[in-house]
Every structure is written in structure tokens, then in C-alpha cells.
C-alpha positions in Angstrom: 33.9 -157.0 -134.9 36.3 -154.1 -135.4 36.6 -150.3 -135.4 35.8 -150.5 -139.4 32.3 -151.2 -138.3 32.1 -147.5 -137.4 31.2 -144.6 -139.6 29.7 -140.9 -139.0 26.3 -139.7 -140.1 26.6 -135.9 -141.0 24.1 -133.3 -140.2 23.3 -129.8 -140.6 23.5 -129.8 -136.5 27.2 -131.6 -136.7 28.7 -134.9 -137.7 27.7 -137.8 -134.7 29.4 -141.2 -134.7 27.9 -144.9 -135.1 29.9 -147.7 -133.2 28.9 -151.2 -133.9 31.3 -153.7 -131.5 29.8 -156.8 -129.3 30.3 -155.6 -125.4 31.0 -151.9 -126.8 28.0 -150.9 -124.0 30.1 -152.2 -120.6 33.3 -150.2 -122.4 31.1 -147.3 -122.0 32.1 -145.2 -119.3 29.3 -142.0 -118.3 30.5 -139.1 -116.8 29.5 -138.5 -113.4 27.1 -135.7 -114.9 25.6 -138.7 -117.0 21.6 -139.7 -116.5 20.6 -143.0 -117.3 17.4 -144.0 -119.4 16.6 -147.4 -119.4 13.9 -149.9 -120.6 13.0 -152.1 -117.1 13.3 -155.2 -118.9 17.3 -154.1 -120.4 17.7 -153.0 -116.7 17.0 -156.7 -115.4 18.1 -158.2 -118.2 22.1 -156.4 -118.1 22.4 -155.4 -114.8 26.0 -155.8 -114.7 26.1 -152.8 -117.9 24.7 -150.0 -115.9 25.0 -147.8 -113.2 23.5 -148.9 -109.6 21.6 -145.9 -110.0 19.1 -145.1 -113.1 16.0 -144.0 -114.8 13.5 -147.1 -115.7 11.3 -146.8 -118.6 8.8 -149.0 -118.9 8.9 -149.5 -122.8 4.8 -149.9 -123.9 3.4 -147.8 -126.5 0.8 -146.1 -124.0 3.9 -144.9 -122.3 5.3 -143.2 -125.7 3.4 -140.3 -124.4 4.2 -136.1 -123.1 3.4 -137.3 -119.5 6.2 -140.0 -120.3 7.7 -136.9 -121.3 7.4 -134.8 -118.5 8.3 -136.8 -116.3 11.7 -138.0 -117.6 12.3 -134.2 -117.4 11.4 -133.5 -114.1 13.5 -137.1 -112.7 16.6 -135.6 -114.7 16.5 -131.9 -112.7 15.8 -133.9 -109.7 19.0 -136.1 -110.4 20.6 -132.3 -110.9 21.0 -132.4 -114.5 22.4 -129.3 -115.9 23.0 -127.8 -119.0 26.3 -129.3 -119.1 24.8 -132.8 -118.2 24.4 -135.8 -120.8 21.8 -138.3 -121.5 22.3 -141.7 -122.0 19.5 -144.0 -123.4 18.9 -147.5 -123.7 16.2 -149.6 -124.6 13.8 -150.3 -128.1 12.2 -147.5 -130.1 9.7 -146.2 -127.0 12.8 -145.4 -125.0 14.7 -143.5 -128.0 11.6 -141.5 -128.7 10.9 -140.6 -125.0 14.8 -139.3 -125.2 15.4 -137.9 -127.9 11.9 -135.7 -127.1 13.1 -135.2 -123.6 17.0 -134.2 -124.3 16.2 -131.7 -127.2 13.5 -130.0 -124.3 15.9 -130.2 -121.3 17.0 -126.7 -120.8 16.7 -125.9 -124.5 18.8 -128.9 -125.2 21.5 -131.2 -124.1 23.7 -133.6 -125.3 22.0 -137.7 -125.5 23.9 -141.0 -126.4 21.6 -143.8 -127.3 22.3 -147.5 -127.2 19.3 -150.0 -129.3 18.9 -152.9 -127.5 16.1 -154.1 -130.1 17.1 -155.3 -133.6 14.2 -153.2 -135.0 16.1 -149.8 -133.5 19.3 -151.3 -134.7 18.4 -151.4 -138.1 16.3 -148.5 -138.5 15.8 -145.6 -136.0 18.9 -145.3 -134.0 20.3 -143.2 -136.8 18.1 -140.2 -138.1 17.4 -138.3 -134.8 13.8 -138.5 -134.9 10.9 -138.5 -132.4 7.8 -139.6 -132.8 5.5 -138.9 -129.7 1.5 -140.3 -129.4 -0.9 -137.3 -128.0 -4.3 -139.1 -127.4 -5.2 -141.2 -130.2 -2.9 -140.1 -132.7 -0.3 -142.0 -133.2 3.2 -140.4 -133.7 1.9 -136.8 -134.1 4.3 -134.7 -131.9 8.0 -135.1 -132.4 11.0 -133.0 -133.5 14.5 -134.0 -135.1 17.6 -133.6 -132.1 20.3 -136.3 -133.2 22.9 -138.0 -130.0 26.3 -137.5 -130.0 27.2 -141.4 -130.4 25.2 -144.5 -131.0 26.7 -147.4 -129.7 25.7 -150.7 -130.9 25.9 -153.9 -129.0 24.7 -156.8 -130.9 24.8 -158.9 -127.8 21.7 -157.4 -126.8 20.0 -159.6 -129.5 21.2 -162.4 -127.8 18.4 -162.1 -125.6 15.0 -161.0 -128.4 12.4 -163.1 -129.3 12.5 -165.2 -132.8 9.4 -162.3 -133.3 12.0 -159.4 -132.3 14.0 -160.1 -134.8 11.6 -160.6 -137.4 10.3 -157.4 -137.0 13.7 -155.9 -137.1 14.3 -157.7 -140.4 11.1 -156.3 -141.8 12.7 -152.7 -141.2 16.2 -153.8 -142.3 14.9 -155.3 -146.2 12.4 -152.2 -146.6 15.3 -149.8 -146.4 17.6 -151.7 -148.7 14.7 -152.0 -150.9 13.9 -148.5 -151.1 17.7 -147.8 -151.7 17.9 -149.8 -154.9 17.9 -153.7 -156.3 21.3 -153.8 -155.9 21.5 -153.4 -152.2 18.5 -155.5 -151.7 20.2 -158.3 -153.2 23.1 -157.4 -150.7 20.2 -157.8 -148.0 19.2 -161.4 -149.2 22.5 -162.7 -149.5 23.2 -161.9 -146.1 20.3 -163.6 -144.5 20.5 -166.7 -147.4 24.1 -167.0 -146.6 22.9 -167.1 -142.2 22.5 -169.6 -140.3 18.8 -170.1 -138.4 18.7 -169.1 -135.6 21.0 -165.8 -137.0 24.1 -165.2 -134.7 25.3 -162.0 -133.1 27.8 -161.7 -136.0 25.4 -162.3 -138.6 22.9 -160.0 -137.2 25.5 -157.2 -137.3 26.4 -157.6 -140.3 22.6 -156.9 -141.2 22.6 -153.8 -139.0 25.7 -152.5 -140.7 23.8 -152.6 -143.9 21.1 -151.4 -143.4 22.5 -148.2 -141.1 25.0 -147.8 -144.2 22.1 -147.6 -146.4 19.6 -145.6 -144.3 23.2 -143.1 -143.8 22.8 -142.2 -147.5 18.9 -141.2 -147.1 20.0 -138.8 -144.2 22.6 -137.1 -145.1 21.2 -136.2 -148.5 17.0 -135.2 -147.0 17.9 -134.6 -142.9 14.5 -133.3 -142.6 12.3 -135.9 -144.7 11.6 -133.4 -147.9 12.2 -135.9 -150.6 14.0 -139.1 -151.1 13.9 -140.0 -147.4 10.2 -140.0 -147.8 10.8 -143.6 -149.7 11.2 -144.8 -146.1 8.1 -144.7 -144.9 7.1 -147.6 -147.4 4.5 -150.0 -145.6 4.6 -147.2 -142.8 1.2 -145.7 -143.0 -0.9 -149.0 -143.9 1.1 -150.1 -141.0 0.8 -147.7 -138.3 -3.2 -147.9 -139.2 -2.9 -151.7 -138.8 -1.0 -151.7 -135.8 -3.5 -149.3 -133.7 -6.1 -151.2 -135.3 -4.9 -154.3 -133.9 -4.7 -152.7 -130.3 -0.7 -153.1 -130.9 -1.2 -157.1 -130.9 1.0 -156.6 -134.0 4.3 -155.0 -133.4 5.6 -152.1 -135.1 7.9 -153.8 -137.3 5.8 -156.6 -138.4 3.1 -154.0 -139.5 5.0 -152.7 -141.2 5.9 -155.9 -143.1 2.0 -156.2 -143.5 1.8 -152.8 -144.5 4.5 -153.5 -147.5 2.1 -156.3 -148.3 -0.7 -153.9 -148.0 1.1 -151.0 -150.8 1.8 -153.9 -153.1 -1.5 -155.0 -152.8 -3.0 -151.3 -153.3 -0.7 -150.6 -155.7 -1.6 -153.3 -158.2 -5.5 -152.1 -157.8 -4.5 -148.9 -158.6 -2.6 -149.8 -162.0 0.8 -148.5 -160.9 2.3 -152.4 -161.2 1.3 -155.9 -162.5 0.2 -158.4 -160.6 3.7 -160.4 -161.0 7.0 -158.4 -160.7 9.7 -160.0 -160.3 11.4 -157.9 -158.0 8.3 -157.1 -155.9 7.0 -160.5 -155.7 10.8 -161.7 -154.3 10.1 -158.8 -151.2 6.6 -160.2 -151.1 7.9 -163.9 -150.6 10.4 -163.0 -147.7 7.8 -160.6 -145.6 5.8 -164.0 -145.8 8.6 -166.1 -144.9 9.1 -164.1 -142.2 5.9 -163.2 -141.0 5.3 -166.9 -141.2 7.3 -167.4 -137.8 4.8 -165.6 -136.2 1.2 -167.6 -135.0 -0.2 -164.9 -133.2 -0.4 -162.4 -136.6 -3.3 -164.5 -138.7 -5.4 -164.3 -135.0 -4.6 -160.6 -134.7 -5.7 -159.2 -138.1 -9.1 -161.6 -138.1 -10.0 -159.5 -134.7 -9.3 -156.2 -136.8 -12.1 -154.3 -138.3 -11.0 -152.8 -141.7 -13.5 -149.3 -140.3 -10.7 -149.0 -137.5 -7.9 -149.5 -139.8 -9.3 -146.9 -142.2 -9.9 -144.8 -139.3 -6.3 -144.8 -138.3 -5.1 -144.4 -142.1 -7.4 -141.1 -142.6 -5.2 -139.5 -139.2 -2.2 -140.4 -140.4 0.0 -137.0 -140.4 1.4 -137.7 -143.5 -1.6 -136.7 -145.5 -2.6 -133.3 -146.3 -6.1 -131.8 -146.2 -7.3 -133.0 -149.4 -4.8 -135.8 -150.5 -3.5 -139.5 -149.3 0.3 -139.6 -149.6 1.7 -143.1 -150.0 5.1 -144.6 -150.7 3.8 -147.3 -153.9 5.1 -149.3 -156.2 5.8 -148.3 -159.8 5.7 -150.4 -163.1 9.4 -151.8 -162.6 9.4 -152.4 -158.8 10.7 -149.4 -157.3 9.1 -146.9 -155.2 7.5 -143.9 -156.1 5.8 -140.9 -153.5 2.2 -141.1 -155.1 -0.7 -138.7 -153.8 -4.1 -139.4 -154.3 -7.5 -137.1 -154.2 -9.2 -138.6 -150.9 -12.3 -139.3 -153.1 -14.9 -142.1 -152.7 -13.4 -144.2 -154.6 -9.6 -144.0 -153.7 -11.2 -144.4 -150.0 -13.0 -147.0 -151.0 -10.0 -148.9 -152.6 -8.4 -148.5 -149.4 -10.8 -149.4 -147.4 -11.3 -152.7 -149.3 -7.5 -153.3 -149.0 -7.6 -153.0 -145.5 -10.7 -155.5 -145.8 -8.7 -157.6 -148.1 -5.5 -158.4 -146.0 -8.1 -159.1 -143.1 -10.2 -161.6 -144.5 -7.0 -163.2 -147.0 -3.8 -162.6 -145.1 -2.2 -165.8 -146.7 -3.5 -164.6 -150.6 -3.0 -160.9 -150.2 
């Protein structure tokens, strides 16, 4: 890969660089004032790419947590961090969150690099400078936006994911090229029609490079999720409620491939699509093809209750007192922001789509 990989994401905080090379991580030289953040399984994994001496994270959604938190901060003033000092992250999404959260606290702030080592943060949430922190049972309800100063991706971290690491990755690369237009989807599926199976490094980077590219344009034109970035959280709040609901049996990415299945689904009891769209029913047929990979998901959601689902959904914080917001489908395929009166029978909808996907995954 070359430097024509990289490109800049512009913010109302400053401009900060993407870098997409294979072995662009072991170029990476940290200042001495540099502390490390790592996932424990990256750390064994790549030992050779990091410094003898780091901070371990141990990457688990329980750990996504203020204590997490807390006590990043603490290790980094006992490593005497100072003002001046830079954070350097890498691991999945747990590890960027716990970051991000921790470098924008640090002494009011400090400067963070973050390196993805999972497809899923690739594709999707290295870029964006979000946190999304889990207090109690809520999921994702503390968080801030503090961008890094660089992302540098490595694709020869996916070297070593699981065939489900990078389906879930996918699932997050084709929902933001579908929420960008049908143009760019197509761009999507001719990339992973045109790949071998397994993908290689090179093909997955060309996949990350479009989808970054694409997710680029939501940022720089909504930084702080007002409007058209909103279209992003397609399949997001069926699938958070689906992945607590499944005691995170299901990943994040692959519920949110359900959760896709789960707006389409919703949508077309509402009225806001027909049953057969083109367009839709294409996404449809790939989440399945690549859901499909994975044996463990039918077990998972036939263990589910649809009450805990709905549970989960009603606490999302995307809703408002009195309202349901949802990314939907419209009449031709694309998405629409919908909001609906949390009466008895919009709850009741949802509840039976929750229902639905549980007891007929393979019709829904």
C-alpha cells in the first residue's frame, strides 16, 4: 500500500491524519513521554510492535466501564504522564473507548494516537472521536467526542481475527456505504464480489479505505451527530438491545447486522417500505451471507427473551421521553431518521419484532 492511502478528517477541534500502510505500527516510533494502551491479547499476539513496558487492557465489555476508566488514569500519572505526554492506544473498540474517555479527562486533555487492531474499529470507529462508556446496565450512556492526533492502520493485524471478526467488521463496513448512497454500496459489493475467500490483507484494506472515505464525509459535515451522521446508527439500537439481551454472546458488529435485519423487518410492518425492494433485499441477502458463517448466532438469539430485548431498546439513549427514534427504511430503500410516539402499539410492534427475529431468524 502507499502514502495515497492516507487522507485527513477535519474537525472543529483541528484536522487529524488517517494512515493505512501494512507494518505502518512497528514504523511507529513513541516519544519517551509516550504511554502505551494495549488489549492483552494484541500485547501477546505482537510483542515484537511494542514497548517492553505498557498498559494491558483486558478488552471485555464489563471492562468498558468508569473504574476501567479510573484506573487507566491513575497508571498514566503513576507512569508520570504530564500534560505534555501522549497516549497511544491499541486494541478493538473497548480499548479506543477506554482512551479516548481517559485522554480527553487526563489533566483536562492530552494528545492520544490510536491504532485498530480489529476490522470492526477499522472500518467504523477509529475515525469520529467518539466514546461510548457503559455505567451499570446502560449500555453506552456516558461518553464525550475528543478525536487523536493520527490513526494508523495496520491491516496485518487482521491477519490474526477470527472468520467471525471480520464478519462483524463487514457488517459495519456495508451499513456505512449504504447509508451514504446506492452508488457506494455497489462500490462495497464489488469489492468483496471481486475478493478472494478467505479476504487478504490487501483486499481487506481496500474495504477499510472505503468505508473510512465514506464515514469521512458523515463527519466532517455533522462532527457532533445533529443530522446526517444520525443515518449511522442504522441497525444500532435493535442491535445494542439484542446484543445485551444476548449477554454479548453476539458481538457488536453482528448485532448490528441483525439489527439491520431487525429495521427492515420493522420497517415493512410499519408501512414505510414493501416487502420486496430491490435494493434492501440485496443488503438483506449479504447480512445473511454473512451472518451465515457464524453457528453460534441461531443458538444465541433462541436463548434471548424478546422482554429483555425490549427492555434494552426502551434505555437506549437515543430516544427522548416520549418518542422512539430509529434509523428505517423509506419506500425507495434509503434511510430516513423516523420518530415514533412510544404508544402501545408502536411498543407492541417492536416488541413482536424482537419476538419475530427470535423465533424466525432464517425468515425474518
Amino acid at each position: 500500500m502507499s502514502e495515497l492511502s492516507d487522507f485527513s478528517i477535519n474537525t472543529s477541534s483541528g484536522s487529524y491524519q488517517v494512515l493505512i500502510r501494512k507494518g505502518l505500527l512497528g514504523q511507529h516510533i513513541a516519544s519517551e513521554q509516550a504511554v502505551w494502551l494495549v488489549d492483552e491479547t494484541v500485547s501477546k499476539l505482537y510483542e515484537q510492535l511494542l514497548p517492553k513496558v505498557h498498559l494491558q487492557q483486558h478488552a471485555i465489555e464489563s471492562k468498558k466501564s468508569l473504574d476501567s476508566v479510573a484506573l487507566v488514569i491513575e497508571q498514566m500519572r503513576d507512569f508520570g504522564a504530564t500534560r505534555q505526554s501522549q497516549l497511544v492506544a491499541v486494541g478493538g473498540g473497548i480499548v479506543q473507548d477506554i482512551a479516548t474517555f481517559s485522554a480527553s479527562c487526563y489533566m483536562r486533555g492530552i494528545a492520544w494516537t490510536y491504532c485498530p487492531t480489529t476490522l470492526l474499529s477499522m472500518v467504523d470507529s477509529c475515525i469520529g472521536g467518539k466514546s461510548s462508556i457503559n455505567v451499570g446496565p446502560y449500555k453506552n450512556i456516558a461518553g464525550n467526542f475528543f478525536p487523536p492526533q493520527r490513526v494508523i492502520i495496520d491491516p496485518q493485524f487482521c491477519e490474526t481475527l477470527s472468520e467471525e471478526q471480520v464478519c462483524e467488521g463487514l457488517c459495519e463496513a456495508v451499513k456505512i456505504c449504504y447509508a451514504e448512497s446506492d452508488a457506494t454500496f455497489q462500490s462495497y459489493l464489488s469489492l468483496v464480489k471481486a475478493a478472494s475467500h478467505p479476504l487478504t490483507v490487501e483486499q481487506l484494506a481496500n474495504i477499510v479505505r472505503l468505508s473510512l472515505q465514506t464515514k469521512k464525509k458523515f463527519i466532517e459535515v455533522d462532527e457532533f451527530d445533529q443530522g446526517v451522521r444520525l443515518l449511522l446508527n442504522f441497525g444500532h439500537t435493535f442491535g445494542h438491545a439484542i446484543e445485551g439481551a444476548s449477554n454479548y454472546t453476539i458481538s457488536h458488529g453482528n448485532a448490528v447486522g441483525l439489527g439491520m435485519l431487525a429495521a427492515r423487518y420493522f420497517s415493512t410492518q410499519l408501512g414505510l417500505c414493501p416487502k420486496v425492494l430491490p435494493v434492501a433485499d440485496i443488503l438483506n441477502l449479504h447480512i445473511r451471507e454473512l451472518l451465515g458463517k457464524i453457528n453460534t448466532i441461531e443458538s444465541s438469539l433462541y436463548s434471548m427473551r424478546a422482554e429483555d430485548a425490549m427492555q434494552r431498546f426502551q434505555s437506549d439513549k437515543k430516544h427522548t421521553k416520549d418518542a422512539y427514534n430509529l434509523i428505517l427504511f423509506d419506500g425507495h430503500g434509503r434511510l430516513q431518521r423516523v420518530t415514533l410516539e412510544k404508544s402501545d402499539l408502536v411498543q407492541a410492534q417492536i416488541f413482536n419484532t424482537f419476538k419475530h427475529l427470535i423465533e424466525n431468524y432464517n425468515e425474518i
